[in-house]
N, C-alpha and C positions, 0 to 999 in steps of 0.2 A: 504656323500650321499646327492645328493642334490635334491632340491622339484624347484617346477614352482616359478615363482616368485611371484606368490599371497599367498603363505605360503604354501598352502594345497598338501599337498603328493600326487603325479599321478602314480596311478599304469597304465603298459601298459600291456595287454596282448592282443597275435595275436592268431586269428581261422581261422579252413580252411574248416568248416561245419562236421570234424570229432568229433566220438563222446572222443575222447582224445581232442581235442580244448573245446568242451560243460564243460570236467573236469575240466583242468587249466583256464576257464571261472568263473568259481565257485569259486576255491581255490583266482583266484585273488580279484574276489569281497570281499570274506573274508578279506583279507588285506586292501582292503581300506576302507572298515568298520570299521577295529579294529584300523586304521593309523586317522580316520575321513577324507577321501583323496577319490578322486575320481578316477571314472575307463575310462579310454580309451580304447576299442575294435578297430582293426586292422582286418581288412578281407585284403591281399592281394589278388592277380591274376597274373596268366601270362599265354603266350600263348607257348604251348611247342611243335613244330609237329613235325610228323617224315621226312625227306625230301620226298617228293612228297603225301604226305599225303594232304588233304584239310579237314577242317571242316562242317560239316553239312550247309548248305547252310543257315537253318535258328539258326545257333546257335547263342546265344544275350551271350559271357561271361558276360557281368555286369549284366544283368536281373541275369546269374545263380549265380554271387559274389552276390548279394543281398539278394537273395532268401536265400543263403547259410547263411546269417550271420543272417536275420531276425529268421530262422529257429535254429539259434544256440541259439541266445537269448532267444527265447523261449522254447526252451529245459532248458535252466538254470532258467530262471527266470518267464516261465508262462507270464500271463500277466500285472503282476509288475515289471518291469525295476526299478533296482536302480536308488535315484535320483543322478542328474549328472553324467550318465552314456555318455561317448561319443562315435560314432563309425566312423570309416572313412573305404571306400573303395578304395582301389589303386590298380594302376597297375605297376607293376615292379617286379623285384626280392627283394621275400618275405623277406628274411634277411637283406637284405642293407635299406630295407624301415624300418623294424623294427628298425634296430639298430638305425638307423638317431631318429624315434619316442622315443629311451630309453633317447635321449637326453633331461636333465633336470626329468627325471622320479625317483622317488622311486626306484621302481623296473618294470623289464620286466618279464611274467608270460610266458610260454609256455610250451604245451606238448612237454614230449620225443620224439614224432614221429607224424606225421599228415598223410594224406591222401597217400603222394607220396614213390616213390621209392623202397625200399628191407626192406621185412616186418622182415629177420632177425637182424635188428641192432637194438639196445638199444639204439642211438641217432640218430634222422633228421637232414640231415643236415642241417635246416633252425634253429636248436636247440644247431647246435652245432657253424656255425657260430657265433650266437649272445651272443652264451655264451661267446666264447672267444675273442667279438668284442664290444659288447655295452656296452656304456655309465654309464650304471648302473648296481646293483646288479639283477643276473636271476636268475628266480624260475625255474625249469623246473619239471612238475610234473608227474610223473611216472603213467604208465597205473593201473587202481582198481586192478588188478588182483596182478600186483608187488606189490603197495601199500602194499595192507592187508598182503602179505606174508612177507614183511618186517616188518610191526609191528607186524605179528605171531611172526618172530624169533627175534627181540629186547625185548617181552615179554619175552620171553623163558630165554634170555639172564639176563635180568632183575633177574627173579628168580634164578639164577643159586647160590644154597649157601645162601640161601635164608630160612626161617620159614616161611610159613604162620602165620597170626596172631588166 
């Protein structure tokens, strides 16, 4: 697994202004807390129409990627920013930008699913990409709601045949 070349562990993780990005925003910073290693944010963008479709005439996307990302960091973190916290805005398709960024990273953090596509799949494709394409180890963190029901039934599990004390 390999780190930057100044030693220090680089956690990457990407948001897309969902509040599943705000999560694995959080979970990542944890890691590079506990790694002493610092955190890189990722807001991609891209432009998706439908044909013959036009944009609002005054729509700025980077004013709203900006908007979208200052808004995520402060969902997580208020107005304490971790120190050496980095963030970059781009435009491209969100997984190939990712995965290029897990180069040389710790690990890459992202939610199961972001803003886009078919609310019934358990993996984004921008999740499932970089899972099975980046550079490095991917956290990909499940929505609160799975979460907790997953550590409901690992408890559960846990006790099975079990005393209390």
């Amino acid at each position: 697994m390999s780190a930057p070349e100044s030693g220090t562990p680089r956690i990457v993780v990407g948001v897309d202004g969902s509040d599943a990005s705000v999560d694995a925003l959080l979970e990542a910073q944890r890691l590079a807390a506990a790694l002493g290693g610092t955190l890189d944010v990722h807001l991609v963008w891209e432009i998706q129409l439908v044909p013959g479709a036009f944009p609002p005439p005054d729509w700025d996307p980077e004013r709203d990627a900006e908007q979208a990302l200052t808004a995520a960091l402060a969902a997580a973190f208020g107005e304490r920013p971790p120190e050496g916290l980095r963030t970059t805005i781009s435009r491209g398709q969100p997984s190939r930008i990712l995965i290029d960024a897990s180069r040389g990273a710790r690990m890459l953090v992202l939610a199961s699913r972001g803003l886009g596509g078919f609310t019934g799949l358990l993996l984004g494709s921008v999740s499932a990409a970089c899972s099975a394409h980046a550079h490095c180890p991917v956290l990909i963190v499940p929505p609160p709601a799975r979460a907790e029901t997953a550590g409901e039934e690992s408890a559960g599990e846990e006790s099975i045949g079990r005393k209390a004390p």
